[in-house]
PDB file with SEQRES, HELIX, SHEET and CRYST1 records, atoms N, CA, C and O in Angstrom:
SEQRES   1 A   42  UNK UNK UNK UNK UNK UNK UNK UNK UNK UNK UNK UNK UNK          
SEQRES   2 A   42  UNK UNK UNK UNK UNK UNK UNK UNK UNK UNK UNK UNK UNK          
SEQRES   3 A   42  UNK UNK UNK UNK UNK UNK UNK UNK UNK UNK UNK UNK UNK          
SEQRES   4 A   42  UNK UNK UNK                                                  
HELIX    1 AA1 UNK A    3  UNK A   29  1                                  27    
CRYST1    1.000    1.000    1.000  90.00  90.00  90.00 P 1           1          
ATOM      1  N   UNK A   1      27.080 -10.135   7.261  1.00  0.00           N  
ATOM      2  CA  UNK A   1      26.731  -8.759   6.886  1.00  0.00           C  
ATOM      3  C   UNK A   1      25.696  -8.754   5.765  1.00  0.00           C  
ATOM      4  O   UNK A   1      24.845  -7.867   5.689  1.00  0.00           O  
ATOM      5  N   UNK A   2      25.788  -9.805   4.860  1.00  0.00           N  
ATOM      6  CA  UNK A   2      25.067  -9.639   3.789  1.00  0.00           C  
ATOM      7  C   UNK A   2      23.707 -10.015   4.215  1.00  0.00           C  
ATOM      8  O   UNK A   2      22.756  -9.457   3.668  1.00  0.00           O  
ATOM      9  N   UNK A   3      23.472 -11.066   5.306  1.00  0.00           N  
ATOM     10  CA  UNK A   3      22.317 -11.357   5.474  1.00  0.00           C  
ATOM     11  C   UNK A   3      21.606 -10.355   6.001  1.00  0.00           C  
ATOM     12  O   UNK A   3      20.586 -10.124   5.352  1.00  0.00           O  
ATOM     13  N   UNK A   4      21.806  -9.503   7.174  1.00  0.00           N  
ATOM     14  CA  UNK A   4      21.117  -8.211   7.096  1.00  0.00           C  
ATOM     15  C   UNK A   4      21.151  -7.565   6.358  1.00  0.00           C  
ATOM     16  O   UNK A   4      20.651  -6.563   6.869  1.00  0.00           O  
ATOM     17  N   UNK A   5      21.443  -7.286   5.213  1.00  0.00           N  
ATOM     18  CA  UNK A   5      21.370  -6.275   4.299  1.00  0.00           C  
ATOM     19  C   UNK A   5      20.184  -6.906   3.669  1.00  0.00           C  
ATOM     20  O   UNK A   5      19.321  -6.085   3.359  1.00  0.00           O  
ATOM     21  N   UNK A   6      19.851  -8.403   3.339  1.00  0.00           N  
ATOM     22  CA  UNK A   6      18.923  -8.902   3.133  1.00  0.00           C  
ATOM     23  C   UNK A   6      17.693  -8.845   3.643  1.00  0.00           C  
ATOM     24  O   UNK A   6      16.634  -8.744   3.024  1.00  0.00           O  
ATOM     25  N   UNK A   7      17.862  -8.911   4.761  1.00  0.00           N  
ATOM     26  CA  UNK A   7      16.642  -8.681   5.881  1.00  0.00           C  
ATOM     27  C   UNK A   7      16.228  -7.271   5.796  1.00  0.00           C  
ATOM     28  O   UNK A   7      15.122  -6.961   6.239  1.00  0.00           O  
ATOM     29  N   UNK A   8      16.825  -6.586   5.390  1.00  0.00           N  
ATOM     30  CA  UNK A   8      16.357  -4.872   5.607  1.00  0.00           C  
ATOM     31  C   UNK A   8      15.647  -4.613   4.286  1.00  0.00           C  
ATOM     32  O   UNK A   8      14.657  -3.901   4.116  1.00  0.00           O  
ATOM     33  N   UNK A   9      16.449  -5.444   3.211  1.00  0.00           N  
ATOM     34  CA  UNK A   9      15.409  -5.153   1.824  1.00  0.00           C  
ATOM     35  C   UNK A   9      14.201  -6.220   2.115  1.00  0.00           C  
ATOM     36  O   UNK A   9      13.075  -5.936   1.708  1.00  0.00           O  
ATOM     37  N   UNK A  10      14.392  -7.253   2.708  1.00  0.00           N  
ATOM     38  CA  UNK A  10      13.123  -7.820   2.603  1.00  0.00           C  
ATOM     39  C   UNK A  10      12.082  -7.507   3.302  1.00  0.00           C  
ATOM     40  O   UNK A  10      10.990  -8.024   3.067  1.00  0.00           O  
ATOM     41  N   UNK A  11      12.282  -6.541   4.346  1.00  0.00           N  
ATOM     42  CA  UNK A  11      11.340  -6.278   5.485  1.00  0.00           C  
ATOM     43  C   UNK A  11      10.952  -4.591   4.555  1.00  0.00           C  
ATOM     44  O   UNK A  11       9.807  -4.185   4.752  1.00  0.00           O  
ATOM     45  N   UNK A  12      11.568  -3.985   3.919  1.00  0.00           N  
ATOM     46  CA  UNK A  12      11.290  -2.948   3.439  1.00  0.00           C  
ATOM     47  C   UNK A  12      10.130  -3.331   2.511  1.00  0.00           C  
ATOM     48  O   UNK A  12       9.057  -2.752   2.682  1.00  0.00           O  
ATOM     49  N   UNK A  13      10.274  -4.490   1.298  1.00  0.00           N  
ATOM     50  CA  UNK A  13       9.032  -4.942   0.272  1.00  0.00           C  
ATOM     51  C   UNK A  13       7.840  -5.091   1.486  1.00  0.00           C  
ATOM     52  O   UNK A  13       6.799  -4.439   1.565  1.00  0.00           O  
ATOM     53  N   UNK A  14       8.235  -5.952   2.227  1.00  0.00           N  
ATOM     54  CA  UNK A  14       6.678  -6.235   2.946  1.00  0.00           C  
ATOM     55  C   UNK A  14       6.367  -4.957   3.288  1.00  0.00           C  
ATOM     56  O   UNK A  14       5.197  -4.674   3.030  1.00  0.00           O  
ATOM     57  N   UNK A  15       7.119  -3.943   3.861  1.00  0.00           N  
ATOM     58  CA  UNK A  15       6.076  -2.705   3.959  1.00  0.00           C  
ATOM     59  C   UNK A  15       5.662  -1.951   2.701  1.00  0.00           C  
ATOM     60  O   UNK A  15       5.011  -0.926   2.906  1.00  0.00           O  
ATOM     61  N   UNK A  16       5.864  -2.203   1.722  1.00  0.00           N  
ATOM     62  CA  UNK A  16       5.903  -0.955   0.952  1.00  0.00           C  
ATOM     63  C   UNK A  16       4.213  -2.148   0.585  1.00  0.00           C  
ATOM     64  O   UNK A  16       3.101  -1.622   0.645  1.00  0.00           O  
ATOM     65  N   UNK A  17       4.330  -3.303   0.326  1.00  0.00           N  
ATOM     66  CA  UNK A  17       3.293  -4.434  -0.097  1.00  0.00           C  
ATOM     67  C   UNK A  17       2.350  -4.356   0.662  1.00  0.00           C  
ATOM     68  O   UNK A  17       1.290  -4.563   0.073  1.00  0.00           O  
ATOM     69  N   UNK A  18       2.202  -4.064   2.144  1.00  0.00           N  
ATOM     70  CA  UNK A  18       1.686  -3.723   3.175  1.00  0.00           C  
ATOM     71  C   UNK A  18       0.558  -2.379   3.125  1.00  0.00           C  
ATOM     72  O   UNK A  18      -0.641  -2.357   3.405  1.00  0.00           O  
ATOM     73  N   UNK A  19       1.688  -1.045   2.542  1.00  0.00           N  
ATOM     74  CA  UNK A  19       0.490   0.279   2.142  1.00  0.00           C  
ATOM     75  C   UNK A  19       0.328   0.045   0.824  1.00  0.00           C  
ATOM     76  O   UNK A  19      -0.278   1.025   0.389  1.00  0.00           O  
ATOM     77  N   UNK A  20       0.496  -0.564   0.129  1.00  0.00           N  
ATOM     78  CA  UNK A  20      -0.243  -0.524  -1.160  1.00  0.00           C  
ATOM     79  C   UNK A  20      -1.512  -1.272  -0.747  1.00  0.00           C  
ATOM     80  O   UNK A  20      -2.560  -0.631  -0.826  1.00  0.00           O  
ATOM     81  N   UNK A  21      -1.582  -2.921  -0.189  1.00  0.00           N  
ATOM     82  CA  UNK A  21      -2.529  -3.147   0.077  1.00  0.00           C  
ATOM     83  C   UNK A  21      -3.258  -2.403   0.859  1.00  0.00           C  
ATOM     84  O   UNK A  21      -4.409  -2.475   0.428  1.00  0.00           O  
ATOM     85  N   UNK A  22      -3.198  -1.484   2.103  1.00  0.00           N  
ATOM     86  CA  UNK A  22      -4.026  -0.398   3.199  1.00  0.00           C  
ATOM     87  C   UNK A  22      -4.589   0.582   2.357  1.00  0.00           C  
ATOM     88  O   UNK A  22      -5.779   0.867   2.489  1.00  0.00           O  
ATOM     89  N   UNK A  23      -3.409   1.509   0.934  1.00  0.00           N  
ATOM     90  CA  UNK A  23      -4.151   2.272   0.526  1.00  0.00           C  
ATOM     91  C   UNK A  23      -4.961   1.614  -0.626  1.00  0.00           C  
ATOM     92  O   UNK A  23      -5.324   2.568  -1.314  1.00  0.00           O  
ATOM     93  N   UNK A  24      -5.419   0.492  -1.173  1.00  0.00           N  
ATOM     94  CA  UNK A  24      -6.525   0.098  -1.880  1.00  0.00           C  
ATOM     95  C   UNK A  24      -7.381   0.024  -1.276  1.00  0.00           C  
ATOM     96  O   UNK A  24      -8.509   0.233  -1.721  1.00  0.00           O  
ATOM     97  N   UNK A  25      -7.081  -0.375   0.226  1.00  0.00           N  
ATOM     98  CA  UNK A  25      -8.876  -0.918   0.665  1.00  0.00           C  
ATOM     99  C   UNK A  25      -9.165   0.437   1.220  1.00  0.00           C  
ATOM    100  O   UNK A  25     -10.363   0.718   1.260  1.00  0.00           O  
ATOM    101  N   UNK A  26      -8.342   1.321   1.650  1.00  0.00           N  
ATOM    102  CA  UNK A  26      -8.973   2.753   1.781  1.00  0.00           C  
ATOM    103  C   UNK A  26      -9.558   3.663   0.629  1.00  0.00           C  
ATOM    104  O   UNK A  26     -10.312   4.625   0.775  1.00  0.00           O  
ATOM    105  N   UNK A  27      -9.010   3.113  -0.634  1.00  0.00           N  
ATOM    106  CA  UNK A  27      -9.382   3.897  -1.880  1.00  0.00           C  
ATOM    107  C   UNK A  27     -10.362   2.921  -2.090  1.00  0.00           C  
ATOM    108  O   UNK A  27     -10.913   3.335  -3.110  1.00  0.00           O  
ATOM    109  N   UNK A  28     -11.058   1.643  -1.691  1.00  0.00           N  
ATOM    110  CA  UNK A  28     -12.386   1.479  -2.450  1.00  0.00           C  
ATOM    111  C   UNK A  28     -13.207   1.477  -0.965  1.00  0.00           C  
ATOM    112  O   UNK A  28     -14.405   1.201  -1.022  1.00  0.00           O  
ATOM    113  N   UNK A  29     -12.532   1.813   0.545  1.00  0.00           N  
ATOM    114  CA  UNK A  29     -13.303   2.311   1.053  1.00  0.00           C  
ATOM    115  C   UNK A  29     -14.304   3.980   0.917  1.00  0.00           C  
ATOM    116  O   UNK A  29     -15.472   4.220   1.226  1.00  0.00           O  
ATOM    117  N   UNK A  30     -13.393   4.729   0.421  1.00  0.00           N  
ATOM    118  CA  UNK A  30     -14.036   6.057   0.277  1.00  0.00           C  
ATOM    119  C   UNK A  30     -14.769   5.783  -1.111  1.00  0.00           C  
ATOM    120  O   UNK A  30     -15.928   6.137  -1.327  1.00  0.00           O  
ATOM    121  N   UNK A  31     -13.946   5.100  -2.046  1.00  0.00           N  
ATOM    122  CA  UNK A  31     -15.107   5.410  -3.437  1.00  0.00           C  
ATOM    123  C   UNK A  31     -16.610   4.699  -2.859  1.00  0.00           C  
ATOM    124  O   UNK A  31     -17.733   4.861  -3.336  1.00  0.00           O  
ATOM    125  N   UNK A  32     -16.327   4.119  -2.034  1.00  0.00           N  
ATOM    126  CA  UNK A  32     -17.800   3.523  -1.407  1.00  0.00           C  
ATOM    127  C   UNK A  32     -18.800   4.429  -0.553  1.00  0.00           C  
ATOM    128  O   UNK A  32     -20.000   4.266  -0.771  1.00  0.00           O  
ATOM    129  N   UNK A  33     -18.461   5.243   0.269  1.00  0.00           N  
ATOM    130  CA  UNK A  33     -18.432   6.559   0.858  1.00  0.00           C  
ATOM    131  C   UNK A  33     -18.691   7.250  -0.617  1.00  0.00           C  
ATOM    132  O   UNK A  33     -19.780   7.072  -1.162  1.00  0.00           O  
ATOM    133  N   UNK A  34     -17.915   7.850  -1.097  1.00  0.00           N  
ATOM    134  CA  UNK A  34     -18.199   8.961  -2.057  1.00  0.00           C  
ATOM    135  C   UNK A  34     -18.154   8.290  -3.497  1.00  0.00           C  
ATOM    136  O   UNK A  34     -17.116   8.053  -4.114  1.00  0.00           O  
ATOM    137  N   UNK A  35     -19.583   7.992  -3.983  1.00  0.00           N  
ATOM    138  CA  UNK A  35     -19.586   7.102  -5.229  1.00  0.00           C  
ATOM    139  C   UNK A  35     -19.359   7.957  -6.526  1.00  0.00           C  
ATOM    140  O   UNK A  35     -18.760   7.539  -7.517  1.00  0.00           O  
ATOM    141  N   UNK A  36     -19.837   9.041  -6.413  1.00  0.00           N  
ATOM    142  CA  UNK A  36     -19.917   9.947  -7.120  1.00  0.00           C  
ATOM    143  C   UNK A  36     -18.099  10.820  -7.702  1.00  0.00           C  
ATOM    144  O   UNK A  36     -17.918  11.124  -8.882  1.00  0.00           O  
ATOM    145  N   UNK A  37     -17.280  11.003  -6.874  1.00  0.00           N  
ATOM    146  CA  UNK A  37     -16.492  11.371  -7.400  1.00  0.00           C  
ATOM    147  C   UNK A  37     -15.561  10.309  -7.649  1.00  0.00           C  
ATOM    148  O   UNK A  37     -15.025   9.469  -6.924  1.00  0.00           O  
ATOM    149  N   UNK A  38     -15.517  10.562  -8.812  1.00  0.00           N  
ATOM    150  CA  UNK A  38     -14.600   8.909  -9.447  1.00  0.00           C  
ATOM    151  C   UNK A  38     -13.212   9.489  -9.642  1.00  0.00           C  
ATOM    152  O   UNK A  38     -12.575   8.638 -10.262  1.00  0.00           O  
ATOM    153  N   UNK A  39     -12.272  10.795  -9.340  1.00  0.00           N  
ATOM    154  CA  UNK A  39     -10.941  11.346  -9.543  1.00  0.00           C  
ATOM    155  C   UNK A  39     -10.136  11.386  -8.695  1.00  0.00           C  
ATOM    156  O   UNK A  39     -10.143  12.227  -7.796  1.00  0.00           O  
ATOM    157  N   UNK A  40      -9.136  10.310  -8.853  1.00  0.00           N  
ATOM    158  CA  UNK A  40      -8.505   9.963  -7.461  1.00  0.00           C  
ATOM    159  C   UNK A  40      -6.869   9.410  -7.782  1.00  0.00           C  
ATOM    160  O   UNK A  40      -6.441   9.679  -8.905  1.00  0.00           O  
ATOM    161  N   UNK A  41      -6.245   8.893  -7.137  1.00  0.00           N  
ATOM    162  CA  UNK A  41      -4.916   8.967  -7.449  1.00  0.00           C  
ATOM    163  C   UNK A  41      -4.752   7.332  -8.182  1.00  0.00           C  
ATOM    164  O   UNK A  41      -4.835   6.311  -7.500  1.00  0.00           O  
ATOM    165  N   UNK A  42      -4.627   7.329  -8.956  1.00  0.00           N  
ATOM    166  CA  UNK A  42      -3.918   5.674  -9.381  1.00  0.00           C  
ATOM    167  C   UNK A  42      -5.702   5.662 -10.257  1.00  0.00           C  
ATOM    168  O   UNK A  42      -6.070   4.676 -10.895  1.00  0.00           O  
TER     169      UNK A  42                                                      
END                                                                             
């Protein structure tokens, strides 16, 4: 039992590690796109 409980937190970090990495390269995709507005989240 415990080992799935393991597996569910560990598969949860890789996603959460997963959109952090997607939303950086989308946030220095648009600041690349839009150089000019530098006000953005993070």
């Amino acid at each position: 039992m415990m080992k799935a409980v393991f597996i569910n937190v560990w598969y949860l970090l890789l996603t959460i590690i997963l959109l952090i990495i997607i939303w950086r390269i989308v946030k220095l995709v648009l600041k690349d796109k839009n150089d000019s507005d530098d006000k953005g989240l993070g």
